[in-house]
C-alpha positions in Angstrom: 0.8 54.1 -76.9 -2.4 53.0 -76.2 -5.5 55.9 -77.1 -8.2 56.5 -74.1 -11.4 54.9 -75.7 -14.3 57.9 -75.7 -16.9 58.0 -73.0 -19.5 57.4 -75.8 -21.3 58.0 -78.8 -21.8 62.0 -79.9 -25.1 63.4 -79.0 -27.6 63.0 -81.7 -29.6 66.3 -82.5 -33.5 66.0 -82.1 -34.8 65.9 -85.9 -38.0 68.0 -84.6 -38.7 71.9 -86.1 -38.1 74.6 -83.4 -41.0 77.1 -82.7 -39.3 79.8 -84.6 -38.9 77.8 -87.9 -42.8 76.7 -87.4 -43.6 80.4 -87.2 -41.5 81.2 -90.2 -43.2 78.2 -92.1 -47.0 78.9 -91.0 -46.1 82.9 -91.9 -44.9 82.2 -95.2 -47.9 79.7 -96.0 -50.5 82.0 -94.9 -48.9 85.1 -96.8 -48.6 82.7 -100.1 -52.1 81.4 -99.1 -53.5 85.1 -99.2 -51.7 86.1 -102.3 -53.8 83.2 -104.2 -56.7 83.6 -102.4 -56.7 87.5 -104.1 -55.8 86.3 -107.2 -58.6 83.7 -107.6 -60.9 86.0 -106.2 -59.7 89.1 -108.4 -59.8 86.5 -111.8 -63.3 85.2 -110.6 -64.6 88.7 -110.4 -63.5 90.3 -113.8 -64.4 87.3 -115.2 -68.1 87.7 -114.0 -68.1 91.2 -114.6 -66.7 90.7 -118.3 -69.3 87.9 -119.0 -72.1 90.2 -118.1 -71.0 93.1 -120.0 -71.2 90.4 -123.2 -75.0 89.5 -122.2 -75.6 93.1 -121.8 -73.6 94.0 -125.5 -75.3 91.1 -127.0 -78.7 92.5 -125.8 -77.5 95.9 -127.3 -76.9 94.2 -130.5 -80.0 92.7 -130.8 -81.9 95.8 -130.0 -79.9 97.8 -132.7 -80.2 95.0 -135.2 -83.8 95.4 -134.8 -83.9 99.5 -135.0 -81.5 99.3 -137.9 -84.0 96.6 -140.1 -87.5 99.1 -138.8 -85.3 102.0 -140.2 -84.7 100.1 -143.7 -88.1 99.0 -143.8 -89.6 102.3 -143.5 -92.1 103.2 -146.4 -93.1 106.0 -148.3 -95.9 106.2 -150.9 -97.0 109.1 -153.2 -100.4 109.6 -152.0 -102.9 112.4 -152.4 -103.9 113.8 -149.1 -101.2 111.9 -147.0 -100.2 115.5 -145.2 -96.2 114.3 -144.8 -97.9 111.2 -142.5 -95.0 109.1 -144.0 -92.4 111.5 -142.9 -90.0 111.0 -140.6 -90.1 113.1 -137.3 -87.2 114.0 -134.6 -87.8 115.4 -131.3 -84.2 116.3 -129.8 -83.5 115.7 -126.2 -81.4 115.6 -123.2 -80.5 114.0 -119.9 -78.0 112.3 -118.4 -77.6 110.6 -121.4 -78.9 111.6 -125.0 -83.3 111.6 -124.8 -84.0 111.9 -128.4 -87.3 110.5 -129.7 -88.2 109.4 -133.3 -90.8 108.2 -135.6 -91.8 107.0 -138.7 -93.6 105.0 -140.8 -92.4 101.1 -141.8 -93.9 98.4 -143.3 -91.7 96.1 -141.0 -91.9 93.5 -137.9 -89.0 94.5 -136.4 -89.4 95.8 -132.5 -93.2 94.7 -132.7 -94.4 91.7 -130.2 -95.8 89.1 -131.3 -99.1 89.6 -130.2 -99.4 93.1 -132.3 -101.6 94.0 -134.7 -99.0 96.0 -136.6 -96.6 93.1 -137.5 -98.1 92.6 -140.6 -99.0 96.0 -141.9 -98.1 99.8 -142.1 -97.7 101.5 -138.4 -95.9 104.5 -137.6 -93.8 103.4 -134.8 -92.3 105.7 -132.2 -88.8 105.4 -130.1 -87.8 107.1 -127.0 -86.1 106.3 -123.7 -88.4 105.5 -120.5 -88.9 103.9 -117.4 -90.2 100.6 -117.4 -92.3 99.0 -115.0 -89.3 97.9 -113.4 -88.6 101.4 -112.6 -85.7 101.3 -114.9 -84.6 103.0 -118.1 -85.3 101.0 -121.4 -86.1 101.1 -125.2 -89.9 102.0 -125.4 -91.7 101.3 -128.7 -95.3 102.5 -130.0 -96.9 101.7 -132.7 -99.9 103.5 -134.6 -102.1 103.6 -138.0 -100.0 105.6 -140.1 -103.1 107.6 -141.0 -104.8 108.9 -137.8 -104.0 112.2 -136.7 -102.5 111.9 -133.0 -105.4 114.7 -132.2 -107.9 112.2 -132.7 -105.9 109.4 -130.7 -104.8 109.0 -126.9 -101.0 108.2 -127.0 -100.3 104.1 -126.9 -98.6 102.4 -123.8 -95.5 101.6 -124.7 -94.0 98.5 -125.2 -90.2 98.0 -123.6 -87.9 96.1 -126.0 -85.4 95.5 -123.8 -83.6 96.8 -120.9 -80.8 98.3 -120.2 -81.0 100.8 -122.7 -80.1 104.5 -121.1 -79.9 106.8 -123.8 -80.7 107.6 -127.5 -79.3 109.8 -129.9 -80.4 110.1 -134.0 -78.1 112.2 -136.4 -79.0 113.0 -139.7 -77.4 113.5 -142.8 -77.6 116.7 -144.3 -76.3 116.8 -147.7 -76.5 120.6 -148.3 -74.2 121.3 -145.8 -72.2 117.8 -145.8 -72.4 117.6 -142.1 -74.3 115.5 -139.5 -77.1 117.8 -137.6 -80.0 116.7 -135.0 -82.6 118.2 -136.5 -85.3 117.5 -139.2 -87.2 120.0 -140.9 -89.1 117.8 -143.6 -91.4 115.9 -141.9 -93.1 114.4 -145.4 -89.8 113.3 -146.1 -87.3 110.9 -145.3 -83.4 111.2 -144.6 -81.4 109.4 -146.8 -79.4 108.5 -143.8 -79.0 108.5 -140.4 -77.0 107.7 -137.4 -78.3 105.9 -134.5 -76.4 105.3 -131.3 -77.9 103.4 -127.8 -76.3 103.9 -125.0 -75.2 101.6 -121.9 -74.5 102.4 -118.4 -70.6 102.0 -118.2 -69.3 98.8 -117.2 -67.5 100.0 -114.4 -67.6 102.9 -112.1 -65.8 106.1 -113.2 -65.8 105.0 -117.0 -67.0 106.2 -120.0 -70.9 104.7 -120.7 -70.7 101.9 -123.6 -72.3 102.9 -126.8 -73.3 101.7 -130.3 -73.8 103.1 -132.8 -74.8 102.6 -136.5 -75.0 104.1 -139.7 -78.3 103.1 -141.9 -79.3 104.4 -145.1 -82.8 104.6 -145.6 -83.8 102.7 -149.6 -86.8 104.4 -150.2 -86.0 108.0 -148.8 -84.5 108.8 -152.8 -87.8 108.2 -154.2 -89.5 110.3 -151.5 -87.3 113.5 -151.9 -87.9 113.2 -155.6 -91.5 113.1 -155.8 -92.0 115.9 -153.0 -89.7 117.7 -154.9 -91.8 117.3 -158.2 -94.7 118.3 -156.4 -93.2 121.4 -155.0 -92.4 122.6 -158.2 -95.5 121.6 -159.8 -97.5 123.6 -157.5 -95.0 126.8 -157.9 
């Protein structure tokens, strides 16, 4: 039996993509394309935003490096006639952040520029929170003779050691009561020690403000209790 031979040859299907699987192909590109896109640009930003929060913290460091060696430099002699002008003096305040400003006397260079007369003597210097020229808040520093009354003397300009800087707080060890207070009744004396914290504006919006804080003890503040004490009892 002989077989009928076939017309011809199947029909070959065309190897080209329909419009519906280009659609599905240029949809899932662009959705994979958009999902990298947000994570690059998610990773780039908390990455920037992370390295200037470690500028700003190693700023903050530096400034409280420099508070912390003023505060261990500060100086205290047994002199007649020095009317508590070595003491060391608290004026507590508040605003959006902590406001307090202190002073006292210190033999050091720390938070002096390098054009001042102070760097190499005694100065009472001053710390408080204030609007730069920049219009924004920083670390202001003044610096006086230890030994001129502040009647007799209009108040310094300040000089800004750094921005950044939004708030200060000073604590003080009280050892009568064993406790931390923010105030300072002894002003020819020193504390034995203290606790300082600077505050930062939060790194992002809705979160708590960054702060540092340290605790100094002050060398020569035993010496000074004793001999103020000696002389109050002298005198009695």
């Amino acid at each position: 039996m002989i077989r009928p031979h076939p017309a011809g040859p199947p029909a070959r299907r065309d190897p080209g993509f329909t419009l519906i699987e280009l659609l599905v192909a240029l949809s899932i590109f662009a959705i994979a394309f958009a999902i990298v896109g947000l994570s690059f640009y998610t990773t780039t930003r908390a990455w920037s935003r992370g390295t200037q929060a470690l500028e700003g913290l190693h700023e903050g460091e530096f400034m409280m490096d420099q508070v912390v060696c003023a505060l261990r430099s500060a100086a205290w002699f047994r002199t007649t006639g020095s009317g508590g002008r070595y003491g060391f003096w608290i004026e507590d305040g508040e605003d959006t952040y902590p406001a307090d400003t202190i002073s006292w006397v210190t033999s050091g260079s720390a938070l002096m520029p390098p054009d001042s007369p102070f760097r190499l003597g005694l100065h009472r210097i001053t710390l408080s929170v204030e609007d730069s020229d920049l219009g924004e808040p920083a670390l202001a520093v003044r610096a006086v003779p230890p030994f001129v009354d502040e009647e007799d003397m209009e108040e310094p300009e300040p000089w800004f050691a750094g921005g950044g800087v939004r708030g200060l707080d000073c604590r003080i060890w009280d050892g009568e009561i064993e406790d931390w207070t923010d105030e300072w009744e002894h002003t020819n004396r020193l504390p034995n020690r203290v606790e300082i914290a600077l505050f930062f504006d939060p790194p992002h919006e809705g979160e708590d403000p960054i702060v540092l804080r340290r605790l100094v003890d002050i060398p020569v503040a035993a010496y000074a209790t004793t001999a103020v004490s000696r002389t109050e009892s002298r005198r009695r």
